[in-house]
Phi, psi and omega in degrees: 000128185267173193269134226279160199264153183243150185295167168333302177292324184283317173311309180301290186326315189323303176304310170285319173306312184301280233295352193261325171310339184263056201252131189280157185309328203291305154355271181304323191309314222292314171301320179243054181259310210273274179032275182316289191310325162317274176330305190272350171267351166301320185276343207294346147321339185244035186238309162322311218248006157271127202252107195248185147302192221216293172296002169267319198295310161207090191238309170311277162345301165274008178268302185323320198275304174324288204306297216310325214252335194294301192291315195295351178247330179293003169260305148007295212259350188275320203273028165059160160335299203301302198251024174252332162299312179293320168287321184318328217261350180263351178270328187290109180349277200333298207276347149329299140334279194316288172329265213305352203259315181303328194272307180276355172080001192230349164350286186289309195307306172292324194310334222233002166076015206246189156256145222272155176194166194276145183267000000 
């Protein structure tokens, strides 16, 4: 009995899944730039309510906006093709669909006008 053949798309999750486990410092170094860079567009919502001026308050606010969009591309170029393909690919609408479609089972059924049955 042969072993069932995987598709195009498995292969590839296959692939990027080898290559992120395998991650070089730089890599790593790279995440957690973007990481860092999350957190600071997170805080930037609490920068009113610190009591500062109104020209300190934003003045902060384009210092913030700076550094963040600064760590977020220097980590981009730090964590390489391989895991910026791999994070893109858990970000993507599509496969976003596909999850929620996998999960309530009925997705696919209505996009196809069919009667619903499980994915």
């Amino acid at each position: 009995m042969e072993p069932p053949l995987e598709t195009d798309q498995a292969s590839a999750d296959t692939a990027t899944h080898n290559a992120t486990k395998r991650l070089g410092l730089a890599a790593k170094a790279g995440l957690g730039l973007i990481v860092l860079s999350t957190l600071l567009w997170v805080a930037l919502p609490a920068i009113p309510f610190l009591p500062l001026s109104t020209s300190q308050k934003a003045s902060l606010v384009v210092a913030v906006l700076v550094v963040a969009e600064a760590l977020f591309l220097a980590g981009v170029l730090l964590a390489g093709k391989e895991v910026a393909k791999r994070y893109r690919s858990w970000l993507s609408p599509r496969r976003l669909w596909q999850r929620l479609a996998g999960k309530t089972g009925t997705f696919e059924s209505k996009k196809q006008g069919g009667a619903s049955k499980d994915i």
